[in-house]
KEKEMI-116976 format. One record per residue (C-alpha): x, y negated, z. Coordinates in pm, whole numbers, plus 32768, in hexadecimal, padded with zeros to 4 digits. Each point is the difference from the previous one (the first is absolute). Example, Ala and Ser with C-alpha at 12.3 -4.5 7.8 and 13.67 -1.06 7.14 Angstrom:
2
84CE:81C2:830C
8089:7EA8:7FBE
***
This chain:
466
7141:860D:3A73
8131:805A:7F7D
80CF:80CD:80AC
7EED:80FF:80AC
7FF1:814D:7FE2
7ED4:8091:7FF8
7FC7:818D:8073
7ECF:808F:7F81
7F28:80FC:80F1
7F21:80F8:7F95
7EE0:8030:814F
7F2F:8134:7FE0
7EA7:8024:80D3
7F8D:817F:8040
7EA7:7FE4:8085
7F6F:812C:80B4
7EB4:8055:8043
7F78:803E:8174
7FAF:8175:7FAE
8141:803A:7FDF
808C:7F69:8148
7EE6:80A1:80C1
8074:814E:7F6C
8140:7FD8:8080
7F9D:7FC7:8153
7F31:813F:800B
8113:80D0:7F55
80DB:7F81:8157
7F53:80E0:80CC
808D:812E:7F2A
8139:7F71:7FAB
8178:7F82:8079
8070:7ED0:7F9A
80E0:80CC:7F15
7F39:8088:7F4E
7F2B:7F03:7FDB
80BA:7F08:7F8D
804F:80ED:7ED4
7EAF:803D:7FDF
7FE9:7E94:7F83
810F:801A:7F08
80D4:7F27:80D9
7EFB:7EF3:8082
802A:7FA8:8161
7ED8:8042:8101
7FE3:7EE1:80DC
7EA7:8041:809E
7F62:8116:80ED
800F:808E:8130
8129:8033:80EA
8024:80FE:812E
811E:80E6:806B
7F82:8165:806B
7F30:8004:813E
801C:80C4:8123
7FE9:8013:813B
807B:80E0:812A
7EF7:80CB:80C1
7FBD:8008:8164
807B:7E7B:8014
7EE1:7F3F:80A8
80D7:7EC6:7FEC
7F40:7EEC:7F39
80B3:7FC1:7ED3
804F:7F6E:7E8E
8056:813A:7F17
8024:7F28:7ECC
7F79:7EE4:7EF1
7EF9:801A:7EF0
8055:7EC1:7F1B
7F98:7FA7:7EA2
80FF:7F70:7F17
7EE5:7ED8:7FE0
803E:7FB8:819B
80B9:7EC1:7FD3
7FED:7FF4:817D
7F00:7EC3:8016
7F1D:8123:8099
7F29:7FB8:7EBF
7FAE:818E:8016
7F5E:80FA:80D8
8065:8137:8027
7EFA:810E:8061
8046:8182:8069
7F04:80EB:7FB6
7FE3:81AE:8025
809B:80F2:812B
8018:7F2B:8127
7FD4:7EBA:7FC1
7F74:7F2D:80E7
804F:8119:8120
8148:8049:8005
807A:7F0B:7EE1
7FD1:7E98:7FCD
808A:7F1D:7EEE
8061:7EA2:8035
7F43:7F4B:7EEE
80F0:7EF0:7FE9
8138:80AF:801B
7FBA:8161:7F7F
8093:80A1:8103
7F6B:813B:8097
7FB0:8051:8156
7FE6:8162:80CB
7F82:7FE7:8179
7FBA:814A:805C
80B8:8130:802C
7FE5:8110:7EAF
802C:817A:8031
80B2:8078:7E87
7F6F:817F:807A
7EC0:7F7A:7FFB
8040:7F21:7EC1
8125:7FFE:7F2C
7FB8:7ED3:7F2B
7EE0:7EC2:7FBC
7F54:7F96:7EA4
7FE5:7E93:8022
7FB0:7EF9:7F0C
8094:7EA6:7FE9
7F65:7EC1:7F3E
8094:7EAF:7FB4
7EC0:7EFB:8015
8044:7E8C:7F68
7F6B:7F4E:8107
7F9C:7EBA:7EF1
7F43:80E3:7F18
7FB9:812C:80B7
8098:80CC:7EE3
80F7:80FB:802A
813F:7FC1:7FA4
807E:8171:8001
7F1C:8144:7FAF
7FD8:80BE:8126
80F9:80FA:807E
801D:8122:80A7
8142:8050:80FD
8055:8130:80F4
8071:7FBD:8172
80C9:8123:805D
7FD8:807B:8154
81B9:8051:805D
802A:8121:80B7
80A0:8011:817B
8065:814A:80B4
7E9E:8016:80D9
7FB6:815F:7FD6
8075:8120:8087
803F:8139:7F38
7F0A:8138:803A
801C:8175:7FDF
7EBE:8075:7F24
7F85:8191:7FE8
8075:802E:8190
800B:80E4:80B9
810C:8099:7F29
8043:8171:801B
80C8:8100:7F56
8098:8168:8043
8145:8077:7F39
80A5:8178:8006
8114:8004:811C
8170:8026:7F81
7F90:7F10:7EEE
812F:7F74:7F44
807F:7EB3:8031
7F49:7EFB:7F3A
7EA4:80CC:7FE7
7EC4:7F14:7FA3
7F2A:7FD3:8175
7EF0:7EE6:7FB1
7FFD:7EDB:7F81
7F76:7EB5:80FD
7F72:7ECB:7F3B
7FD9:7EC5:8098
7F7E:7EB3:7F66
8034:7E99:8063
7EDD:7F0B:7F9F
812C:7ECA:7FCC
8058:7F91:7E83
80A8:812D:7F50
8085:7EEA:7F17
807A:7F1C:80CD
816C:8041:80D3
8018:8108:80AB
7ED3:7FC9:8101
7F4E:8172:7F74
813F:80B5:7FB4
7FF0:811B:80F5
8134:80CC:806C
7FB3:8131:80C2
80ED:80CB:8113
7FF7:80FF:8118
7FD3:7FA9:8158
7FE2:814A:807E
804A:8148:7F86
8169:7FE9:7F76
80DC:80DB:7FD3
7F0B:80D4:7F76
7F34:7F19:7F01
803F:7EEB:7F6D
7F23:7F2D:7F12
803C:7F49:7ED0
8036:7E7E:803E
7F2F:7F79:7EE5
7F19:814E:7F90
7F80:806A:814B
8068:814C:7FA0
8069:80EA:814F
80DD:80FC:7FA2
80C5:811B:80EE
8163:7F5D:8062
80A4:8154:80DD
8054:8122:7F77
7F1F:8142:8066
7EE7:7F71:80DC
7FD2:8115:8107
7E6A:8023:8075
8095:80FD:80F1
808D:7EB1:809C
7EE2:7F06:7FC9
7EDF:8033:7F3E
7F60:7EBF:800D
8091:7EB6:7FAB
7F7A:7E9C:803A
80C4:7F0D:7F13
7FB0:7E86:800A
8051:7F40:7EF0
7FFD:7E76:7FED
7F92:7F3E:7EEA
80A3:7E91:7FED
7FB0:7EF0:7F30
80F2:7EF1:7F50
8112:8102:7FAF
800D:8058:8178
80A9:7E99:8043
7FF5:7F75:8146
7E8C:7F43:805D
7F3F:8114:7F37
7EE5:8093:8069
7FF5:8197:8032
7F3E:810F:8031
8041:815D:805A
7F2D:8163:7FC2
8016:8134:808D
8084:815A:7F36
7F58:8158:8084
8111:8101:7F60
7FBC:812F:804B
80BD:8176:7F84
7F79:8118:7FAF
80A6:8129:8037
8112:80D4:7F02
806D:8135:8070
8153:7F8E:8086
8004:8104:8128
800F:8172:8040
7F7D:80C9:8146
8107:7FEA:8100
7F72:80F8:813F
8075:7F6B:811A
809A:8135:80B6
80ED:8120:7F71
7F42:80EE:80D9
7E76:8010:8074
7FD0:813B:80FB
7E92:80C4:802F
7F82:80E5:80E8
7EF9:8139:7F93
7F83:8101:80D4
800E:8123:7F35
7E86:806D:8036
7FB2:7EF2:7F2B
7F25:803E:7EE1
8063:7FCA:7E92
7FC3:7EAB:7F89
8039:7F2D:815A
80AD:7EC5:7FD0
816A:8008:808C
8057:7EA4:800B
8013:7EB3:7EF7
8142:7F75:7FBF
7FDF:7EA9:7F08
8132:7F3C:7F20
7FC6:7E8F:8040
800D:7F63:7ECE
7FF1:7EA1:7FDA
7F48:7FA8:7EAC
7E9F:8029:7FD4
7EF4:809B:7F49
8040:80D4:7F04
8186:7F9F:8031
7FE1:80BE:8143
7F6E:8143:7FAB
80AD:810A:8045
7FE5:81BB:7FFF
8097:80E7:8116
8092:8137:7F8D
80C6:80FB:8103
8145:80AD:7FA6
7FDD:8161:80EA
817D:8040:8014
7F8F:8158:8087
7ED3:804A:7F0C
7F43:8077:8104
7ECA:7F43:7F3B
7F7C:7FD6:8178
7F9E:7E86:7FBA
7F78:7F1E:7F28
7FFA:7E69:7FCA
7EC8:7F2D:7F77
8025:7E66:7FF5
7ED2:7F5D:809D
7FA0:7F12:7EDD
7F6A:7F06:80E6
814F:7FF8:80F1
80DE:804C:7F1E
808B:8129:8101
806A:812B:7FDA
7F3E:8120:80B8
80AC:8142:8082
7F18:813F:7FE2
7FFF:811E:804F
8020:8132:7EF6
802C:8149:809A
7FD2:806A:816E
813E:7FF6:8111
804D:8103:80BE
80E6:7F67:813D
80A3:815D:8022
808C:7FFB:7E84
805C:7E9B:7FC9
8009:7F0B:80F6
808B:7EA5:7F3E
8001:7FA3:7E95
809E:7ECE:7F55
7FA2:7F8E:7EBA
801A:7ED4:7F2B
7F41:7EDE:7FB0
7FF0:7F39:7EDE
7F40:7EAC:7FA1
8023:7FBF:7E7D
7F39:7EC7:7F85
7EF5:803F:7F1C
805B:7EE4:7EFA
816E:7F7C:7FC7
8075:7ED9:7F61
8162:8037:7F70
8044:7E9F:7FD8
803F:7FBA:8165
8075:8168:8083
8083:8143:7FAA
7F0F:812A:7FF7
80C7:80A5:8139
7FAD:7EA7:8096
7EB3:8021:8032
8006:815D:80A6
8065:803F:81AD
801C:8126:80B0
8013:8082:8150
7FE5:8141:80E2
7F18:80A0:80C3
7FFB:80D8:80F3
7EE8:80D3:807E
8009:80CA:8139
7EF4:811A:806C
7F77:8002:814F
7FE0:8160:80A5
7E83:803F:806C
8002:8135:8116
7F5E:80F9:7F41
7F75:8113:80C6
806D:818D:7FEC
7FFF:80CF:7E8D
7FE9:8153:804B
80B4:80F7:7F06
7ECC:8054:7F52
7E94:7F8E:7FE3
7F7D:8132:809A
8042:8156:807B
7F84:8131:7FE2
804E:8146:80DF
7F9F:8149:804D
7FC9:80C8:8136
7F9B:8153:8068
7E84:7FD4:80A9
809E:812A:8112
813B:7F1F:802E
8063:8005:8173
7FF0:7E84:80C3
813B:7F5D:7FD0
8056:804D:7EAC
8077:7F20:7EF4
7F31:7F60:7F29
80BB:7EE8:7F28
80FE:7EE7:8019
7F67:7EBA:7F64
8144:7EF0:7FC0
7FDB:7E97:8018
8131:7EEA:7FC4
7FD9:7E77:8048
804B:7F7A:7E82
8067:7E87:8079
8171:7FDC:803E
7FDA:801A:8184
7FCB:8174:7FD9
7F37:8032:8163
7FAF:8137:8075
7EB6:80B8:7FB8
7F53:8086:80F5
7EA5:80E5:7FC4
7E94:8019:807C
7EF1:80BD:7FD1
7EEA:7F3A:7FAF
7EF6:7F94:80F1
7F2D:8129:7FCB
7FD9:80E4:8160
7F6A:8145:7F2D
815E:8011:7F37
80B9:7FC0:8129
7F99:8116:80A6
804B:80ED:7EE1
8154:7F6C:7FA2
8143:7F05:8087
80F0:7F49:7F5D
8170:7FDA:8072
7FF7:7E61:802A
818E:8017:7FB7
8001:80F3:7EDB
7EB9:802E:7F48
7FF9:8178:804B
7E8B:8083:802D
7F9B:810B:80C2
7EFF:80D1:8060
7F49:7FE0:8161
7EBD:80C0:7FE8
7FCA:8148:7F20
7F61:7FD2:7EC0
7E97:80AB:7F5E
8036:7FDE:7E9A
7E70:8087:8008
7FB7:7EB5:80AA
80C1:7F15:7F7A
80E3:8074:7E93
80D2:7EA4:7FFC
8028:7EE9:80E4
8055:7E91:7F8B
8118:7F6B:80F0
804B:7E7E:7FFB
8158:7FA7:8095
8090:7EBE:802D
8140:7F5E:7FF6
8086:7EF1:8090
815A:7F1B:806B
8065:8025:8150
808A:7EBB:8011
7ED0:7F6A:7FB1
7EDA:8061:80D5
7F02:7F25:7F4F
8080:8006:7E91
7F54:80AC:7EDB
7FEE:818E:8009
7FA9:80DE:7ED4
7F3B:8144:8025
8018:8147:7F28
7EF8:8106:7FC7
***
């Protein structure tokens, strides 16, 4: 055969044992087809079992394939079964034993169950054997937006200082949302103010309230309802919400001095009134509270007549006008003094001392009583001759009216007929004088009772002397 050419070629046969292969197909489970192909120090895998990921979407109760089991053995003359095993199977999953491919018919809550165990196996239907070892897969529940956020730890309540500065720390509201945290953006919560702005404001992703307005007067409002919403997927439209409601409340600083509410407060007195009778109350208004709106009284006596004095009434916070020394109508009729309120406790951080001080006038007037007659001296004592004739003089007794009226006086002898028969009194003048002759050996001394009183007033007080 001349003329051929003949090539020579070298065949090599690499026989593996079935260890090995089965090996590989457990090390599958485990491993990418990356890494194990350089497991094998470049050897190909042709056998084992193929699936993509599994999942499926909850709350779908549409009957439905989700995916394929399939052996690399499945030449597709159905000569295998395929059998599903574990979490489900049988109830909400099926496999087709032909085909591989899996079946859900019923409805799956991922709150209630995140995930299935199941476990697949490829049956040679000749022998009965297995053609791949058994494996185990995960059906993923997918999560869908079904749950509403919720507020947790309500009610909420807090209480901050008024005239807090802008940005001061309130509470903190927490809400939770039972949806996939790792899945889109169906438990990403974004919180905001429905009610209560300008005045708070909360922190979109935090929860975090905080003061938004400068110097937050209690005087104003002292209570404060805020509502806050909670929204789910980033707040995008189709979300679900919820919203909680914010007690704020202030407590008081002392932002406010006693202010009386007139420059002048006028009393009357009668001047018979005894030492230590309330004149009168006159309060400052102040509008804190508490200890903020404590205050002391002190008077200023621009004529140092010391007649007065002021106490505050710790449970009214007034101040009560007493009197100090007695009145006389006749000597001083009117007095005007000055009041002061002074907080007890100042805060210099929100006024000046003089700030939390007021003061005002009073003015105090005495009422005349009608006093009745003062005679010139408590008593008198004369001397007369016991031979004196009828019709001499005995004494003048004097009598004035003290109020300002200045009434006449007019005189009696008292209601005694024995005396009245020895002696008469001029009613005009006081002058006594003798009627009846005297025995000194009867009677040495006699004891005379004269009375005085106003002419213009027939029943008013009269005052007798001795």
């Amino acid at each position: 055969m001349s003329g051929c050419c003949v090539f020579p070629v070298i065949i090599m046969i690499a026989f593996m044992s079935g260890s090995v292969e089965s090996e590989l197909r457990l090390s599958r489970q485990g491993l990418s087809d990356n890494k194990l192909t350089e497991g094998l120090h470049g050897f190909r895998v042709k056998r084992g079992w193929i699936w993509n990921q599994l999942s499926v979407e909850e709350e779908d109760p549409t009957p439905k394939i989700i995916g394929q089991l399939k052996s690399t053995y499945d030449t597709g003359e159905f000569a295998i079964r395929y059998i599903l095993s574990g979490e489900g199977a049988g109830e909400i999953f099926n496999i087709d034993e032909f085909s591989g491919e899996i079946h859900i018919h019923k409805s799956l809550d991922r709150e209630k169950k995140a995930f299935y165990m199941l476990h697949a196996e490829a049956i040679d239907r000749r022998t009965g054997h297995p053609v791949e070892p058994e494996s185990e897969f995960i059906i993923k529940v997918q999560d869908i937006n079904d749950n509403a956020p919720q507020f947790i730890n309500e009610p909420y309540t807090s209480s901050i200082p008024e005239m807090s500065p802008m940005g001061t720390t309130v509470v903190q509201v927490t809400a939770i949302d039972a949806d996939d945290p790792m899945f889109g953006n169906n438990a990403k919560l974004i919180y905001s103010v429905l009610q209560g702005e300008p005045y708070f404001s909360v922190e979109p992703k935090t929860g975090i309230i905080v003061t938004s307005w400068p110097n937050i007067d209690r005087e104003a409002s002292e209570k404060y309802l805020v509502v806050i919403q909670v929204k789910d997927m980033l707040g995008s439209t189709g979300g679900y919400s919820a919203t909680a409601t914010v007690t704020i409340t202030l407590t008081d600083v002392n932002d406010n001095g006693p202010t009386f509410q007139h420059n002048l407060y006028t009393f009357a007195i009668v001047e018979s009134a005894p030492v230590g009778t309330t004149v009168g109350s006159v309060m400052a208004e102040d509008a804190d509270v508490g200890v903020n709106a404590r205050m002391n009284y002190t008077l200023d006596d621009l004529e140092e007549s010391a007649t007065f004095r002021v106490q505050t009434d710790p449970a009214t916070q007034e101040g009560i006008v007493i009197l100090a020394r007695p009145l006389d109508y006749e000597s001083k009729r009117r007095f005007v003094i000055a009041i002061e309120a002074i907080n007890s406790f100042v805060d210099t951080r929100f006024l000046s001392v003089n700030e939390f001080r007021d003061r005002t006038m009073l003015k105090i007037l005495v009422m005349d009583v009608d006093e009745p007659p003062v005679f010139s001296a408590p008593f008198y004592e004369w001397k007369i001759l016991e031979n004196a004739l009828v019709g001499t003089l005995v004494g003048t007794v004097y009598a004035r009216d003290p109020d300002a009226a200045n009434n006449s006086i007019r005189f009696f002898i008292s209601n005694n007929i024995e005396l009245k028969n020895i002696f008469r009194i001029d009613a005009n003048n006081g002058t006594v004088s003798l009627v009846k002759p005297l025995d000194r050996e009867t009677a040495a001394w006699q004891n005379l009772t004269v009375i005085a009183k106003e002419t213009s007033h027939p029943g008013c007080k009269c005052c007798g002397c001795r």
